[in-house]
DOVO-733286 format. One line per field, with one value per residue: y, x, z of N, C-alpha, C in turn. Coordinates in steps of 0.2 Angstrom, whole numbers. Atoms other than C-alpha are relative to their C-alpha. Layout:
DOVO-733286
npy	(Y; ...);
npx	(X; ...);
npz	(Z; ...);
capy	(Y; ...);
capx	(X; ...);
capz	(Z; ...);
cpy	(Y; ...);
cpx	(X; ...);
cpz	(Z; ...);
END
This chain:
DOVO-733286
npy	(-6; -1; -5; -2; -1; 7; 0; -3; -3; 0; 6; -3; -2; 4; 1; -4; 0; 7; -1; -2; 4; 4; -5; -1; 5; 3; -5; -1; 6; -4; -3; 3; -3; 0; -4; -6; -2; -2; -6; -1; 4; -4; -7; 0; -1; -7; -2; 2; -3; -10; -1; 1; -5; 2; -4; 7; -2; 5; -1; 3; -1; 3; 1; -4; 0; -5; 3; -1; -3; -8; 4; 1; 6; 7; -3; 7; -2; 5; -1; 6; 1; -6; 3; 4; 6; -1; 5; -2; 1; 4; 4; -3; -5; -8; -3; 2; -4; -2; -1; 5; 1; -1; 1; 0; 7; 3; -2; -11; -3; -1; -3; -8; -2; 2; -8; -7; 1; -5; -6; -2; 1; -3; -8; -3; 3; -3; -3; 3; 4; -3; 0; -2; 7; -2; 4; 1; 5; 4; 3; 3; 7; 7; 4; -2; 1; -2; -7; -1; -3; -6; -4; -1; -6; -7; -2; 1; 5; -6; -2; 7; 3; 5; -1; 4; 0; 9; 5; 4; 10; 3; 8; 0; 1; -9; -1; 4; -3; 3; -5; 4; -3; 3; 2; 0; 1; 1; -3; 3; -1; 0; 1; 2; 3; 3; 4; -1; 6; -1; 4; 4; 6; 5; 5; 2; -4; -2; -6; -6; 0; -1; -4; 2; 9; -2; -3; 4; 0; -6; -2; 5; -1; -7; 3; 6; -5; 1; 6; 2; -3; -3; 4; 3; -6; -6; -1; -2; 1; -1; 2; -3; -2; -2; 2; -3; 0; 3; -4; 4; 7; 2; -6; -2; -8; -3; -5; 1; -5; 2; -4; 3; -5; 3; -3; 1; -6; -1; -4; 4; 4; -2; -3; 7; 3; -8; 3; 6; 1; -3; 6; 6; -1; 1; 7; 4; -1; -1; 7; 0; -1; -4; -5; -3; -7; 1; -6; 1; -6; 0; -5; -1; 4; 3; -4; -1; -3; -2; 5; -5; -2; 5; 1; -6; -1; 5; -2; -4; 2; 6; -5; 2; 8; 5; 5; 4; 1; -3; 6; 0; 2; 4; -5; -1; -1; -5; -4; -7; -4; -5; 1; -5; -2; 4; -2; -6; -2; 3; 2; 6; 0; 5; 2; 1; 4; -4; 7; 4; 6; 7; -3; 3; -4; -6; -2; -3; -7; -3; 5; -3; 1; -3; -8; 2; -1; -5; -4; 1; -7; -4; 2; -2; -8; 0; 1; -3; -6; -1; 0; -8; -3; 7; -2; -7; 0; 7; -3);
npx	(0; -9; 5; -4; 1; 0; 5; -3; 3; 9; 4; 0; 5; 7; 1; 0; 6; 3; 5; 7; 3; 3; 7; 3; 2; 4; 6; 6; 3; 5; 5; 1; 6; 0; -1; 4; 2; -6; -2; -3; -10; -3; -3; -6; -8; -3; -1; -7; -3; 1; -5; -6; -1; 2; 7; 4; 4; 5; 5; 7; 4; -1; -8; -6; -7; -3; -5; -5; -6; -1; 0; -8; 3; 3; 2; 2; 8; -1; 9; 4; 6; 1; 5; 0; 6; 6; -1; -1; -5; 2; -10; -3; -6; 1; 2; 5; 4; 6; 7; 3; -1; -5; -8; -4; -4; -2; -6; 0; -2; -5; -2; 1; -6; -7; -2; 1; -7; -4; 2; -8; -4; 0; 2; -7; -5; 2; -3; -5; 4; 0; 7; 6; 6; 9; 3; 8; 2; 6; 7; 6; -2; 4; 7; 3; -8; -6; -1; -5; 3; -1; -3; -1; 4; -3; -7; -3; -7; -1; -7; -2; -3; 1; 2; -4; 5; -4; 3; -4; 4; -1; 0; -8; -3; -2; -7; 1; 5; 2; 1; 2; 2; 4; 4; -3; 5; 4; 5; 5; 7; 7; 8; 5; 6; 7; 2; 8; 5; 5; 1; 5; -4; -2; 1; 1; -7; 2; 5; -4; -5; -4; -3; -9; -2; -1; -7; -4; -2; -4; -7; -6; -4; -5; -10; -2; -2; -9; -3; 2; 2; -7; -8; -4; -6; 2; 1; 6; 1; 9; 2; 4; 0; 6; 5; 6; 6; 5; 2; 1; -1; 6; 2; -7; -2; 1; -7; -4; -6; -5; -6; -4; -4; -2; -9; -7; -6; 1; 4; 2; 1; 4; 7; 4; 3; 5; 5; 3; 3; 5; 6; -1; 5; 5; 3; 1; 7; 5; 2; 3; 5; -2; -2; -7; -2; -10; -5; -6; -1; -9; -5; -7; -7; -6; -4; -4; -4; -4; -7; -2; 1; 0; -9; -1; 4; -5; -6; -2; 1; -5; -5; 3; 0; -2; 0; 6; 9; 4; 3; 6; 7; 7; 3; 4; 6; 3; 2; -1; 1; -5; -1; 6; -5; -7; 3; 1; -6; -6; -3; -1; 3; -4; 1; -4; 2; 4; 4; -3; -7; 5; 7; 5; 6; 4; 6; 1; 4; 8; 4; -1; -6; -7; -4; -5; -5; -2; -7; -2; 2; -6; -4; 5; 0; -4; 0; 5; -6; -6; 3; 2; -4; -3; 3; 0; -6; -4; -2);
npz	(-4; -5; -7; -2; -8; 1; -5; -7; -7; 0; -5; -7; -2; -1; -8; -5; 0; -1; -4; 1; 3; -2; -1; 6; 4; -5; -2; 5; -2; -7; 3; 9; 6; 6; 6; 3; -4; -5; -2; -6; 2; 3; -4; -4; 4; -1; -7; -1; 7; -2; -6; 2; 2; 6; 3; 5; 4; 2; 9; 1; -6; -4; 4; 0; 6; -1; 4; -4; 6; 4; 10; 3; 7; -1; -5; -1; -5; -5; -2; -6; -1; -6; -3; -3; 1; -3; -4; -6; -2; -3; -2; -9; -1; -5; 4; 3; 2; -6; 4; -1; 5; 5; -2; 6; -1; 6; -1; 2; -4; 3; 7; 0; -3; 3; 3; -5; -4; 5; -1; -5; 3; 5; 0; -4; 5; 5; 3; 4; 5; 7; 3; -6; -4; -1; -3; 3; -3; 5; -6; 4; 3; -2; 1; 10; 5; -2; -2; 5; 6; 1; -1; 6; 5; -4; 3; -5; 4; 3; 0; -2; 5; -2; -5; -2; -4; -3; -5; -4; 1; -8; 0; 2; -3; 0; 2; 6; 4; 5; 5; 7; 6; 4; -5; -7; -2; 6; 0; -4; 0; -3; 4; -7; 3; -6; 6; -1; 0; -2; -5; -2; -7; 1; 0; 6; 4; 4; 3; -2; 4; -4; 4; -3; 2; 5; -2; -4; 7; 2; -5; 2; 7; 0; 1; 8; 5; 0; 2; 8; 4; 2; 3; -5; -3; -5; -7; -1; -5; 0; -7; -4; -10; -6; 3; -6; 3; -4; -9; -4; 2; 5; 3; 4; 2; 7; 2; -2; 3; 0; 2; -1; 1; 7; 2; 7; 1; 7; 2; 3; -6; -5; 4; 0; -8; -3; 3; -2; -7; 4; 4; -4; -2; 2; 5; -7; -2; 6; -2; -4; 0; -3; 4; -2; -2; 0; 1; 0; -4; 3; -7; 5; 5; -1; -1; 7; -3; 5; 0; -1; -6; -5; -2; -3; -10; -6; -2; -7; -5; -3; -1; -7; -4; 1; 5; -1; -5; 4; 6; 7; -1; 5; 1; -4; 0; -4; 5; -6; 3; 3; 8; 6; 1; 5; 8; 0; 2; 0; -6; -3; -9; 0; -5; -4; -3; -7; -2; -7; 0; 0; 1; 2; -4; 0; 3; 9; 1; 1; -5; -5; -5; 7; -1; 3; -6; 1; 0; 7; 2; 3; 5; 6; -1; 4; 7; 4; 4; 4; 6; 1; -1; 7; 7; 0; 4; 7; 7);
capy	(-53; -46; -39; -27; -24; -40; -42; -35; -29; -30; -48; -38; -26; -36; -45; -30; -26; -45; -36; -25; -37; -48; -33; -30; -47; -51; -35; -39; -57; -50; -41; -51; -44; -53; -50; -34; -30; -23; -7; -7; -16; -4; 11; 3; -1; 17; 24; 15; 20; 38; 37; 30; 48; 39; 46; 31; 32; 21; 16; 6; 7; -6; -6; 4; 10; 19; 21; 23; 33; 44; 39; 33; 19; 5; 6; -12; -17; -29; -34; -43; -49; -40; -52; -64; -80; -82; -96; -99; -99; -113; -112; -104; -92; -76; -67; -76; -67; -56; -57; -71; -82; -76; -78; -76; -94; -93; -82; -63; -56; -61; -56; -38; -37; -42; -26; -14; -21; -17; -1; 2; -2; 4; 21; 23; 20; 30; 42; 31; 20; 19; 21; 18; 2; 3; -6; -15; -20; -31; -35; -49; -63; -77; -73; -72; -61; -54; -38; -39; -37; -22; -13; -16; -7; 7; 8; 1; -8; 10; 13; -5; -14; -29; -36; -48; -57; -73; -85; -92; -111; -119; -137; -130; -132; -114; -106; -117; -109; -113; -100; -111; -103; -104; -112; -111; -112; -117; -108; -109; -110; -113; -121; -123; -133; -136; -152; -148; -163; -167; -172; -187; -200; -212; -224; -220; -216; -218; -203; -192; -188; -189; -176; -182; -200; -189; -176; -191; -198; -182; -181; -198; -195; -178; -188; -199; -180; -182; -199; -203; -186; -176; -183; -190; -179; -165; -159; -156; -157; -158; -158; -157; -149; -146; -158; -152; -161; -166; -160; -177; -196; -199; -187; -190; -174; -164; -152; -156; -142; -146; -136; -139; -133; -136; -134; -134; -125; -127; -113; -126; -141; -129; -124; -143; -148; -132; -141; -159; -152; -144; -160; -171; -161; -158; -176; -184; -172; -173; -193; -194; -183; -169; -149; -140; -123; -122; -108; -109; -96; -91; -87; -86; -88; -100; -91; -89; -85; -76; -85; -70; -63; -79; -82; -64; -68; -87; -79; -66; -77; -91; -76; -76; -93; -101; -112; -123; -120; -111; -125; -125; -132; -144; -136; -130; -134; -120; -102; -85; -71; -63; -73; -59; -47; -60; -57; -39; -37; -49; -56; -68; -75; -86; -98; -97; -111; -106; -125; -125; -139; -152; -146; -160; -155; -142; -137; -134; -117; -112; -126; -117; -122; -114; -102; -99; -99; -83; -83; -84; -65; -57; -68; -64; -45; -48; -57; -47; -30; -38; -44; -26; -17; -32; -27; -8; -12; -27; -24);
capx	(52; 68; 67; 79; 75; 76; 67; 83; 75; 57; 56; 64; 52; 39; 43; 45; 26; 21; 13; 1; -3; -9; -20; -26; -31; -38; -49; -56; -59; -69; -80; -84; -96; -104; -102; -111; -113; -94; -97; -90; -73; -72; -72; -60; -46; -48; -47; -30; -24; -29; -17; -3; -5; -14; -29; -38; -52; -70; -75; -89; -99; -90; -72; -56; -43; -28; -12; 5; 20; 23; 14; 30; 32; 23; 10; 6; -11; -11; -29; -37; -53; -60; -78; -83; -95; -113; -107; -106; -90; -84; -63; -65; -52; -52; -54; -67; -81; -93; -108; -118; -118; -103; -85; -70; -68; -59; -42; -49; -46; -29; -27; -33; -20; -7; -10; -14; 5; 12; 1; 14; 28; 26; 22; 39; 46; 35; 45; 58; 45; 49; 31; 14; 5; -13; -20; -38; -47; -61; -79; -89; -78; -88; -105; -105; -104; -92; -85; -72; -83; -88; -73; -67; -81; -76; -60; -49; -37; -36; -18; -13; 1; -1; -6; -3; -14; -10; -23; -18; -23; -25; -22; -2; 11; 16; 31; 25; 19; 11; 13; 5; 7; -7; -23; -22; -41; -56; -71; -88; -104; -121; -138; -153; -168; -187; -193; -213; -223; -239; -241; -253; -253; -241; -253; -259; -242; -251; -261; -244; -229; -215; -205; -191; -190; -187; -174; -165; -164; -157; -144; -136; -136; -127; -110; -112; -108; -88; -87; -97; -97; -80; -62; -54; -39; -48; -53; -72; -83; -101; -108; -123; -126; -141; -158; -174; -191; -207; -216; -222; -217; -233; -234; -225; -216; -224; -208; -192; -176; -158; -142; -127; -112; -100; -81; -68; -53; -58; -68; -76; -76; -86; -100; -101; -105; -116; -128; -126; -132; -146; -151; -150; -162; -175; -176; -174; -191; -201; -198; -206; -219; -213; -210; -193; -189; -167; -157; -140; -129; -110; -99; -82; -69; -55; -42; -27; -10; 1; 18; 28; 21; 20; 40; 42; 31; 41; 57; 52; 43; 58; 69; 58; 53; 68; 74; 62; 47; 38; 29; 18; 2; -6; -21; -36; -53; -58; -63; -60; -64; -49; -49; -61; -43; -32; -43; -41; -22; -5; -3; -3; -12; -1; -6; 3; 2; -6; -9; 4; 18; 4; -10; -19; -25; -30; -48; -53; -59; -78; -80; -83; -66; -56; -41; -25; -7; -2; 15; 14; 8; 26; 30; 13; 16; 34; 30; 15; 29; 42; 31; 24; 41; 46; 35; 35; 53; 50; 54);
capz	(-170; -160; -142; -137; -117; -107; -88; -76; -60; -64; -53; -39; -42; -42; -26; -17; -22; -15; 0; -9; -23; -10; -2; -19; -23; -5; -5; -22; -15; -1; -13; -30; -44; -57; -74; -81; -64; -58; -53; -36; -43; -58; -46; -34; -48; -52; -37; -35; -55; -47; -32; -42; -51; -66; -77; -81; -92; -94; -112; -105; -88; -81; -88; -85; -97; -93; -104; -97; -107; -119; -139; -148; -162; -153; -143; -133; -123; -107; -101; -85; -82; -67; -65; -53; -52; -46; -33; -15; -7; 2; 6; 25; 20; 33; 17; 9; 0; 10; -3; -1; -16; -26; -27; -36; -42; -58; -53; -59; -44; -46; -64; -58; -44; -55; -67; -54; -48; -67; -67; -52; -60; -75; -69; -58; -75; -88; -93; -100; -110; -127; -131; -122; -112; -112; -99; -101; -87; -94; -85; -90; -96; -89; -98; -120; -128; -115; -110; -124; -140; -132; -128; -143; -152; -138; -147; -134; -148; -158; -160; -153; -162; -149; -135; -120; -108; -93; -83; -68; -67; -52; -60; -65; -55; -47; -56; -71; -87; -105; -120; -135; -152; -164; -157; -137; -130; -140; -145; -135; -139; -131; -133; -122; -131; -124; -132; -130; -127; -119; -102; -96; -81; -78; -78; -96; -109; -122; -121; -118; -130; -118; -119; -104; -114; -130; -121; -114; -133; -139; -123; -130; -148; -146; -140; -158; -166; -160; -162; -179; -186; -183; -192; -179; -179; -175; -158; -151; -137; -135; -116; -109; -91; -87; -90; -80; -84; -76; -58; -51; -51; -58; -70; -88; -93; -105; -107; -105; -105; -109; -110; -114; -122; -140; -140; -156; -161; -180; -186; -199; -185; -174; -189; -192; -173; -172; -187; -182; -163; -174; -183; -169; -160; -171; -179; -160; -156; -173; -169; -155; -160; -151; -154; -151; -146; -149; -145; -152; -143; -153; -138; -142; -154; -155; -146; -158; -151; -162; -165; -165; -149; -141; -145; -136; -120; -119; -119; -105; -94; -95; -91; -74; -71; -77; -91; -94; -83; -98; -112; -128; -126; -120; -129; -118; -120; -109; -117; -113; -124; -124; -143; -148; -145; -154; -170; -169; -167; -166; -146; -134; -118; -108; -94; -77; -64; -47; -41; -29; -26; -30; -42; -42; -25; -30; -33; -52; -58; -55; -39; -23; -14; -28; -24; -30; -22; -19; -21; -40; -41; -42; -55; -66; -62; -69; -84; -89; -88; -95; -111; -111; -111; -125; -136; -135; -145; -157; -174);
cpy	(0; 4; 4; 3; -11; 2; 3; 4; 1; -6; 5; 4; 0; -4; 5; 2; -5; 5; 5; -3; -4; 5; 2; -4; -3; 6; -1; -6; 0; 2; -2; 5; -4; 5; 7; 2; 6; 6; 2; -3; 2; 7; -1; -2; 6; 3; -2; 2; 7; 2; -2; 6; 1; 2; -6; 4; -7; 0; -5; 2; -1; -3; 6; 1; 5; -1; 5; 2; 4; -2; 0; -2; -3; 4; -8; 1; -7; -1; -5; -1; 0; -4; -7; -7; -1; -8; 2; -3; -3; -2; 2; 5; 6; 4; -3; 6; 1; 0; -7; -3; 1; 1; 1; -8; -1; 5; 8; 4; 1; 2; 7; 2; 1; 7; 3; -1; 4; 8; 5; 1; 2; 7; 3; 2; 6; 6; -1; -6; 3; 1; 2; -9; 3; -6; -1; -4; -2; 0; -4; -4; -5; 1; 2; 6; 4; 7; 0; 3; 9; 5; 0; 5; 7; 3; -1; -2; 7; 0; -4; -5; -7; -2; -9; -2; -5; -1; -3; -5; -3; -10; 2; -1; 9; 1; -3; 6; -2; 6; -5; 8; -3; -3; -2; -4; 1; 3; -4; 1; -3; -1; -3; -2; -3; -4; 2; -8; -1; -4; -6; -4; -3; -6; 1; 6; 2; 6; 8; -1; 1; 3; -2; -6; 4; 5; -6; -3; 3; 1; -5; 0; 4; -3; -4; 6; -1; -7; -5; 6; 5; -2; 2; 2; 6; 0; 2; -2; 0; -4; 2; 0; -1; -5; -2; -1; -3; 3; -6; -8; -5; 2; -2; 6; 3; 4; -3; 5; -4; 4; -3; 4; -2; 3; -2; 5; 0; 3; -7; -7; 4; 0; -8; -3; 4; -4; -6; 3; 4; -6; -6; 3; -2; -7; -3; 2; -3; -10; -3; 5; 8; 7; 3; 7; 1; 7; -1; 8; 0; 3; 0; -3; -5; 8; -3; 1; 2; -3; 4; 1; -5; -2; 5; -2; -7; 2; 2; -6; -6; 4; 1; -5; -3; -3; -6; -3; 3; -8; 4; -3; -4; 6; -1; 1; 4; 9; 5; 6; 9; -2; 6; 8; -2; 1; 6; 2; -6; 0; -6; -3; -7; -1; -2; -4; 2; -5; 1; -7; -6; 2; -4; -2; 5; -1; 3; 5; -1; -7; 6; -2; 3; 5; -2; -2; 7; 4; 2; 9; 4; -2; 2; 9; 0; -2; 3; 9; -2; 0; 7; 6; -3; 3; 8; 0; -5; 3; -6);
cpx	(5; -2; 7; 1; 0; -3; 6; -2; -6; -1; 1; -6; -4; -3; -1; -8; -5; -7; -6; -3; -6; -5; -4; -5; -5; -7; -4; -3; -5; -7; 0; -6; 0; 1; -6; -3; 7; 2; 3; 8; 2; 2; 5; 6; 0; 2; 9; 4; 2; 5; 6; 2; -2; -4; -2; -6; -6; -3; -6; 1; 5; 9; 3; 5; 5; 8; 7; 7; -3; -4; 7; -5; -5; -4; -4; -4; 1; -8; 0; -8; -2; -8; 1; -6; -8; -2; 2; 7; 2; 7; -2; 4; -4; -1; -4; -5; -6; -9; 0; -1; 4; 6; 4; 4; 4; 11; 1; 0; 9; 4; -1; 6; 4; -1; 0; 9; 5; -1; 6; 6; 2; 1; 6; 5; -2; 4; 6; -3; 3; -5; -7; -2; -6; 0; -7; -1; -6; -7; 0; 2; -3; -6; 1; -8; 4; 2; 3; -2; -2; 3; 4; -3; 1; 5; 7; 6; 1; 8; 6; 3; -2; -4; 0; -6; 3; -8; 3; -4; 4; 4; 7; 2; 4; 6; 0; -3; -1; 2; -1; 2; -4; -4; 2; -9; -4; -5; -6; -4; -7; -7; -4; -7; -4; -1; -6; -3; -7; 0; -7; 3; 3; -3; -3; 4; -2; -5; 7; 3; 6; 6; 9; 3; 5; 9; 6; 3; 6; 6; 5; 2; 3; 7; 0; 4; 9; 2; -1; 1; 7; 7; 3; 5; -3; -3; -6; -2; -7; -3; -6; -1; -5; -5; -8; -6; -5; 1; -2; 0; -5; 0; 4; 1; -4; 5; 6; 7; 7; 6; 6; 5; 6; 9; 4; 4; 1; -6; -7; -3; -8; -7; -1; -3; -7; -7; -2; -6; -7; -7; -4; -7; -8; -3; -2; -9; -3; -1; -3; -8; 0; 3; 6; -1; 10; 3; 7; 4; 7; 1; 6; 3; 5; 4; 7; 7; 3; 7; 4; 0; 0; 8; 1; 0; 4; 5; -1; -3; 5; 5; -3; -2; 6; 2; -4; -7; -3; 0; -3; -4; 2; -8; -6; -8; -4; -1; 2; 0; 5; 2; -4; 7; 5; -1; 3; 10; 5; -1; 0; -2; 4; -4; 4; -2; -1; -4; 4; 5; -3; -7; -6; -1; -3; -6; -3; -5; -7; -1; 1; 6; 5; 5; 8; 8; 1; 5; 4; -2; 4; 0; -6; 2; 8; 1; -4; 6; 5; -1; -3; 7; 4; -2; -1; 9; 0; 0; -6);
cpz	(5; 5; 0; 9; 4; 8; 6; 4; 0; 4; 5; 1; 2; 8; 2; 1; 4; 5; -2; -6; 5; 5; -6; 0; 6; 0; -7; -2; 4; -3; -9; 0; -4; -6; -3; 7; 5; 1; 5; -2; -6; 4; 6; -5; -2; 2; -2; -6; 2; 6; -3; -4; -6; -3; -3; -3; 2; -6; 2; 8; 6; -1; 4; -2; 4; -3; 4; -5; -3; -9; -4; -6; 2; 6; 3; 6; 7; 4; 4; -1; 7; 4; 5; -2; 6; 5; 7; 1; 6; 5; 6; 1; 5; -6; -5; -2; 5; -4; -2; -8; -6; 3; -5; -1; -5; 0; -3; 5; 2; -8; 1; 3; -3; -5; 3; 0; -8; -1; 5; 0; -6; 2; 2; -7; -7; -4; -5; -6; -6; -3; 5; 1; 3; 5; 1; 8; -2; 3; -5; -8; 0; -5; -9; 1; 3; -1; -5; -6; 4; 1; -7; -7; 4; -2; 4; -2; -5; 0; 2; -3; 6; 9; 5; 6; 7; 3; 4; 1; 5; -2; -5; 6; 1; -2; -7; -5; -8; -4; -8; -6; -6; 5; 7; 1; -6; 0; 5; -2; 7; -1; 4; -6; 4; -4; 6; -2; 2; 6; 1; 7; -3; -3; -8; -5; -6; -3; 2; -5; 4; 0; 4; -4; -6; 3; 0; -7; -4; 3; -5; -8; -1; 2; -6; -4; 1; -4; -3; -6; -2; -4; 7; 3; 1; 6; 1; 7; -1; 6; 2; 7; 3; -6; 5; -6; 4; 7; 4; 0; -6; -6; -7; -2; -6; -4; 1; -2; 0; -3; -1; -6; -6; 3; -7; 1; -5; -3; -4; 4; 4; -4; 0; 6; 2; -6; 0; 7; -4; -4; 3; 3; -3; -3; 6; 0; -8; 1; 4; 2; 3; -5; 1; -3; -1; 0; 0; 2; -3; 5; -2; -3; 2; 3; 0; 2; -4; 0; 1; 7; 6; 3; 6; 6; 1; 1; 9; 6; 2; 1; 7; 5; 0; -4; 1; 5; -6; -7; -5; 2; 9; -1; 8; -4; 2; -5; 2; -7; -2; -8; -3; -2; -6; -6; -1; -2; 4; 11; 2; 7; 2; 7; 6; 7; 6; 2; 7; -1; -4; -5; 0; 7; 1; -2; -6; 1; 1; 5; 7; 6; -4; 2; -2; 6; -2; -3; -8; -3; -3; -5; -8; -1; -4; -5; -5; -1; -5; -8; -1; -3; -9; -7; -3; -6; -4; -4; -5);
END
């Protein structure tokens, strides 16, 4: 793939926007939404598209489209994720979140900024585009099956030869950036199991089938799936989170719940891991004498980079970072269903660093102290144009 446009004067640009990024980004820090909930934060990025003189569109409730230029040869997509998390907020910030129990702890209120700001820059421009840039704002990343599957069936990739994404990651170094080709982030599943048993006293076991002895069973033989069941050169995960049993010390549990969560980035890997945590379960309870109830949940795919589009976007972002601040991996266990796009059509989601000089004091995604540096906004707004503009002319 060959570019013929190259990034001159879009950083400048970009700076010059710094101060409304950062009222963007604080006003829609102030006011998080979870997922399948962001009505108040899909009517304000319209709101602002409509002031830039833009005719955005909604293919779902809680999304906003809006495409910029004229239809040409190419027509390329850029997408944020617009939700927030059902956690209390704990940084102090003077713009801290004003709705009690939620925040933006994953860096989606900076990913929205950052397009409104291309939206802005695009638009001064639009009549020179060789083409069109669609802009997707996403809802309802965090929860499977994700905003994405259904904006897709909305039609949102229609006429879409590619398409372009970033994350900002508090545990890079700001000005840092990653653009893997081929596997990037790995898929995610989910599965929540009640081993049913029978409650009795402590003081008599024998009249009970203990269902927290048997969950506890079942927690430890689920890590043997990695590191008796996988091939070793392949990648996986299997965690469990949550383990809620029994109501009083006395008491053996009769129920026990247990959640917990799969990762790969080998289609084939992942179905294998998906029928051990399947076998483990039900043999653990039947063992014990116990029933099982198992919900296994597909959440998203591997997310796939295109090799092509990924060259494209390391160029432009090492054309704004820098020689040598952009990488290839390392890969990412984390998930994000923007892979449900990568399936669809040729792109590329890159991650940009928003740790600050030191990330490793920084606070990891989804903890209540979480937030990013700010000063990394121009340069996401820069790279996600310049990739956009890039692709509207590849060959």
């Amino acid at each position: 793939m060959r570019t013929t446009l190259g990034t001159d004067g879009i950083r400048t640009e970009a700076e010059g926007l710094r101060g409304q990024l950062l009222r963007w980004r604080r006003h829609l820090h102030q006011h998080p939404e979870p997922s399948f909930q962001e009505s108040e934060t899909a009517a304000f990025i319209a709101s602002e598209l409509e002031a830039m003189g833009l005719q955005p569109s909604r293919p779902l409730a809680h999304a906003v489209m809006v495409d910029i230029g004229r239809p040409g040869r190419r027509r390329a997509a850029l997408r944020a994720d617009i939700d927030a998390l059902p956690l209390q907020e704990e940084t102090g910030l003077p713009f801290a979140s004003t709705r009690p129990g939620y925040m933006h702890a994953c860096g989606h209120d900076g990913h929205t900024a950052i397009l409104l700001g291309v939206a802005r820059l695009l638009s001064s421009r639009a009549d020179s585009l060789p083409g069109q840039v669609r802009l997707l704002f996403q809802p309802a990343e965090e929860v499977p099956p994700g905003g994405a599957e259904a904006m897709i069936a909305a039609g949102v990739l229609d006429g879409v030869d590619a398409i372009a994404g970033l994350h900002l990651w508090a545990t890079l170094t700001s000005g840092r950036a990653v653009a893997t080709p081929g596997p990037a982030w790995a898929a995610a599943d989910r599965f929540r199991a009640v081993v049913q048993g029978r409650a009795a006293h402590g003081a008599q076991p024998h009249r009970a089938i203990d269902a927290l002895e048997a969950a506890c069973r079942a927690v430890c033989a689920l890590q043997t799936i990695v590191s008796r069941r996988v091939d070793p050169v392949q990648t996986a995960v299997v965690s469990v989170g949550t383990l809620h049993a029994g109501e009083a010390f006395n008491i053996i549990a009769g129920s026990a719940t247990l959640e917990g969560t799969v990762r790969a980035f080998d289609e084939g890997v992942r179905r294998q891991v998906r029928t051990a945590v399947d076998d483990i379960l039900r043999q653990t309870a039947a063992a014990a004498g116990a029933g099982l109830d198992l919900e296994y949940i597909d959440g998203y795919p591997p997310l796939v980079n295109d090799p092509e589009v990924t060259a494209l976007t390391h160029r432009v972002a090492a054309d704004v970072l820098g020689a040598g601040a952009v990488q290839a991996g390392p890969l990412e266990m984390a998930a994000d269903d923007f892979g449900r796009f990568l399936q669809r059509v040729p792109g590329c989601y890159l991650t940009l660093g928003a740790g600050g000089a030191d990330p490793a004091k920084a606070f990891p995604h989804h903890h209540p102290r979480f937030t990013i540096d700010e000063d990394v906004l121009p340069l996401g707004l820069a790279i996600l144009a310049g990739v956009a503009m890039e692709m509207l002319t590849a060959s």
